[in-house]
C-alpha positions in Angstrom: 0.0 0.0 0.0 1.5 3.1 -0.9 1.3 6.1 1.3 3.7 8.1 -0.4 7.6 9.3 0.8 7.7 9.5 4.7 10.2 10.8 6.9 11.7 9.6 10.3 13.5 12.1 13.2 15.7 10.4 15.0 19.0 10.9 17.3 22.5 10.0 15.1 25.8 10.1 15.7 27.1 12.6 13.1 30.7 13.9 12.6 31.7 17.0 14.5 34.1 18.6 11.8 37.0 17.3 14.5 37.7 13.8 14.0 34.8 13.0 16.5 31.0 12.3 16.7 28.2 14.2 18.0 24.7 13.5 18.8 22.2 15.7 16.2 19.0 15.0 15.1 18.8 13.2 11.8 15.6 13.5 9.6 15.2 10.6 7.1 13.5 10.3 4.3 11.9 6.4 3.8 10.3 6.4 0.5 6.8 4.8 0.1 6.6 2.8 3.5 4.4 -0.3 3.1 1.9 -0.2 5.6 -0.7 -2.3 7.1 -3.8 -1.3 5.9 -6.7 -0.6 9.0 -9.0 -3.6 7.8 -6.4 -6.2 8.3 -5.1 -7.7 11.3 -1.5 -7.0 12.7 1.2 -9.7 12.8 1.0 -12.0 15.9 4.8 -11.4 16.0 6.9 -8.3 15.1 10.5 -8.0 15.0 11.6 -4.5 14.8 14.9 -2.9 15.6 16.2 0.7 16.8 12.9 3.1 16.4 10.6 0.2 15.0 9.2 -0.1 18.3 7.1 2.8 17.7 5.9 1.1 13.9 8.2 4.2 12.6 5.2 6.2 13.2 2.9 4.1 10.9 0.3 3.0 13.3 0.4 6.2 15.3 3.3 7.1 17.9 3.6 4.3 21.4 3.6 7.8 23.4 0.6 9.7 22.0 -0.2 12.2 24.8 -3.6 13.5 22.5 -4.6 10.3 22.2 -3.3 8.5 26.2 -2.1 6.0 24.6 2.0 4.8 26.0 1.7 1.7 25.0 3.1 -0.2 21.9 0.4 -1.5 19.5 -1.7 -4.5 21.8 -2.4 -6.6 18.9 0.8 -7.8 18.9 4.3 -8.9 20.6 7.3 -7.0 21.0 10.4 -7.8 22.5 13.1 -5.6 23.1 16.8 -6.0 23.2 19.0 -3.0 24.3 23.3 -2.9 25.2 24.2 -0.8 27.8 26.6 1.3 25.3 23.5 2.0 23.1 23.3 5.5 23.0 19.4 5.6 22.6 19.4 4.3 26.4 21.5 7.1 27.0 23.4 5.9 29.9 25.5 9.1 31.5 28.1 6.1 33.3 28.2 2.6 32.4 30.6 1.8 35.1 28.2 3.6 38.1 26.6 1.4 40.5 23.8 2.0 39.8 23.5 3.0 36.0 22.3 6.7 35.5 20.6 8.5 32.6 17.5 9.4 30.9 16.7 5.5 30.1 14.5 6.2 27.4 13.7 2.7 26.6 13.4 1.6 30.3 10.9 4.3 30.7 9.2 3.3 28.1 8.3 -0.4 29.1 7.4 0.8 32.6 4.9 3.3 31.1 3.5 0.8 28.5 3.1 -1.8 31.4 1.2 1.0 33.9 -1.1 1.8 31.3 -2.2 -1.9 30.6 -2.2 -2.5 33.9 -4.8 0.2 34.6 -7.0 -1.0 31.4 -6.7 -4.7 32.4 -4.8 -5.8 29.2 -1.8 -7.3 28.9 1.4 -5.7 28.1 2.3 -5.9 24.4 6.1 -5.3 25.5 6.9 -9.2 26.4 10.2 -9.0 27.4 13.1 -6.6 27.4 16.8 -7.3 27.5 19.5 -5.3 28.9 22.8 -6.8 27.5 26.0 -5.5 29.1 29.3 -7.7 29.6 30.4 -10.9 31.0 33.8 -10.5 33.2 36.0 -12.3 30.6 35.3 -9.9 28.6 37.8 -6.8 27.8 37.7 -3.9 30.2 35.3 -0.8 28.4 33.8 -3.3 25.9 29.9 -3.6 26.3 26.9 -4.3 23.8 26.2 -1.0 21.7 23.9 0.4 19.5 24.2 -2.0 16.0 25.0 -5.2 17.5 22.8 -6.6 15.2 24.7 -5.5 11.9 25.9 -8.0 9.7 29.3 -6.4 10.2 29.3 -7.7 13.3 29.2 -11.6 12.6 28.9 -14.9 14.9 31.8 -16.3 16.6 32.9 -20.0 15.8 30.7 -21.7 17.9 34.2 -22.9 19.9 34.3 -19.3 20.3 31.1 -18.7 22.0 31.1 -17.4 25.8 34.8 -17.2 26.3 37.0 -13.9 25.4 36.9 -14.4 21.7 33.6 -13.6 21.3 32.9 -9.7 21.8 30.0 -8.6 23.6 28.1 -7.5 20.4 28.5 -10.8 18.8 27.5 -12.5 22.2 24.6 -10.4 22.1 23.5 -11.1 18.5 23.5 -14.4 18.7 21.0 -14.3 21.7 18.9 -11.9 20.5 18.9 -14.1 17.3 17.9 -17.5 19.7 15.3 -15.9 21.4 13.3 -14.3 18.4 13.4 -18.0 17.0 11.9 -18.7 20.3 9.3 -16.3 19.4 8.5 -17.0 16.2 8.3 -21.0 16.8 5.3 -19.7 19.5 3.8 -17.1 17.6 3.5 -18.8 14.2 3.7 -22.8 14.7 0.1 -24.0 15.0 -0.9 -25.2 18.2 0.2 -28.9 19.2 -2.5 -31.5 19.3 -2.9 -33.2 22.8 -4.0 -37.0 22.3 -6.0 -38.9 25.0 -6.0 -42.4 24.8 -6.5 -45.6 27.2 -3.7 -48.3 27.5 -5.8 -51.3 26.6 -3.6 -53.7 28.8 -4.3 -53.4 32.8 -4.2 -51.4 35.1 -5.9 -48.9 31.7 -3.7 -45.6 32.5 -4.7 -42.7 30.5 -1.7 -42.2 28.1 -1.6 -38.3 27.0 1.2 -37.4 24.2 1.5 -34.7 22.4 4.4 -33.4 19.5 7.0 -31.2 20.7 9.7 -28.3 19.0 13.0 -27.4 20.6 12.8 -24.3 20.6 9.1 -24.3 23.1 8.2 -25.5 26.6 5.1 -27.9 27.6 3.0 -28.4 30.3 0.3 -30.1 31.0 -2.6 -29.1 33.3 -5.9 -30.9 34.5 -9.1 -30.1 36.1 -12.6 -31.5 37.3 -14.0 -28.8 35.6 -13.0 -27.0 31.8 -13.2 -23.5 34.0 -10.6 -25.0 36.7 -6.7 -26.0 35.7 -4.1 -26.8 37.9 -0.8 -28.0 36.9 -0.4 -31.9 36.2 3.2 -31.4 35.3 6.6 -29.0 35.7 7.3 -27.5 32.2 9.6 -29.1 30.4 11.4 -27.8 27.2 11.0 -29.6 24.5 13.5 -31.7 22.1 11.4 -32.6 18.8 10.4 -35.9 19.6 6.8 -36.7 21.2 6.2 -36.1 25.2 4.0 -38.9 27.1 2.4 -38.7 30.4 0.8 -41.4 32.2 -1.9 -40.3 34.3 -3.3 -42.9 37.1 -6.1 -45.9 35.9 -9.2 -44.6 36.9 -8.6 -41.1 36.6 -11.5 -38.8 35.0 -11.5 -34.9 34.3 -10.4 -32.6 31.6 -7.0 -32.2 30.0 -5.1 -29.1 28.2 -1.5 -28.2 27.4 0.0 -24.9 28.2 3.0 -24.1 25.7 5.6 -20.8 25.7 8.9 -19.7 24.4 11.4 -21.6 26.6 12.9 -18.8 28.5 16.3 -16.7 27.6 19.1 -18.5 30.4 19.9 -15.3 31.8 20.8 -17.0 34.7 23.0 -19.6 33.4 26.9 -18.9 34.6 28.2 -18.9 31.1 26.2 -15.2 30.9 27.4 -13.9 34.3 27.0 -10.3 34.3 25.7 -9.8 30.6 22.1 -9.4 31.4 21.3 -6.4 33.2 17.8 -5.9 35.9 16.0 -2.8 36.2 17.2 -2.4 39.9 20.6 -2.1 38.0 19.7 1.6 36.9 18.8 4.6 38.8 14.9 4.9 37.7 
């Protein structure tokens, strides 16, 4: 759909006539945007980078003052990724304890998540990732601004989480995992849960259903369709099919719960990279 040339402010890093960089405002032009027309649904995933958070402007500005609206558009899912030496976070001192600055993007998700909160609706902002550095890691080097370039490359995969892998390729290659994640939950259809009996005694009720590596399952049971509790832990998947065995003589209602497996912040290979909101001065 043609709309005609657009344009797009937004904060660069422009040469100062000195051999350095300054921060000016840049104003783009982005010739005949494609947008989604109003009489068909939005994606049930985006993946935007930099400024796409806000659509570019195409489905009306995330921080509309006129029209109350801070959120990001709530027909869809956004996930965020951010470095700590991204000058749109515009942190004054990475190495203050904790981090100052205006924190635009921080800001942001903690607005958007007030105002679903107060109109009962779920925050289209999913998750946001503040990448910083892991201790091997050279002294001054952190995720930036265009981590995701293509300039920027993958380590070799013997590479990975040790010295020899900077913190922006570190950080692409997660950011790349987890909006597979994403895209395996938003766009795979739905796995089918099968009930059947094992003919031989004592007749358990066998339950499988398929499974992708990149999702986690879990299966929950009630007396009632309008009551669930949890029948299992969730487990990640691994591509084959799952089976539970639930007791002979059992009776009730089945479902399966399915999500993105989650990002291992925690795990001790990424000491230190992820950063928490408590880690700024808000």
């Amino acid at each position: 759909m043609d709309l005609g040339d657009y344009t797009v402010d937004h904060i660069a890093l422009v040469d100062d006539g000195q051999g350095g960089q300054v921060e000016d405002e840049v104003d783009l032009p982005v010739p005949d945007p494609v947008r989604i027309p109003a009489h068909l649904p939005m994606p049930k995933f985006c993946a935007f980078y930099y400024g796409g958070g806000g659509h570019f402007g195409y489905h009306g500005s995330p921080s509309s003052v006129a029209a109350g609206r801070y959120m990001l558009d709530r027909r869809t899912n956004a996930i965020l990724f951010h470095g700590t030496d991204d000058y749109l976070l515009d942190v004054d001192d990475p190495s203050a304890d904790p981090m100052t600055g205006p924190l635009y993007p921080i800001r942001q998700v903690l607005a958007s998540a007030a105002q679903a909160a107060t109109l009962g609706l779920a925050n289209p902002i999913r998750r946001h990732y503040l990448m910083d550095r892991c201790a091997y890691h050279q002294p001054g080097l952190r995720v930036a601004h265009s981590f995701d370039l293509g300039s920027v490359g993958f380590a070799q995969p013997a590479d990975q989480d040790t010295v020899n892998e900077s913190p922006n390729q570190k950080a692409r290659r997660l950011a790349r995992d987890e909006v597979l994640r994403w895209l395996a939950f938003s766009l795979r259809p739905a796995p089918v849960l099968a009930i059947t009996r094992d003919p031989d005694p004592p007749h358990e009720i066998l339950l499988n259903w398929p499974t992708h590596g990149l999702l986690g399952y879990r299966l929950l049971g009630g007396e009632s369709p309008n009551a669930w509790s949890p029948a299992t832990d969730w487990a990640n998947g691994t591509g084959l099919p799952f089976q539970h065995q639930a007791p002979a003589g059992s009776r009730g209602f089945f479902r399966l719960a399915y999500r993105p497996q989650e990002m291992p912040v925690s795990a001790p290979e990424h000491a230190g990279f992820f950063r928490i909101y408590d880690d700024f001065d808000l």
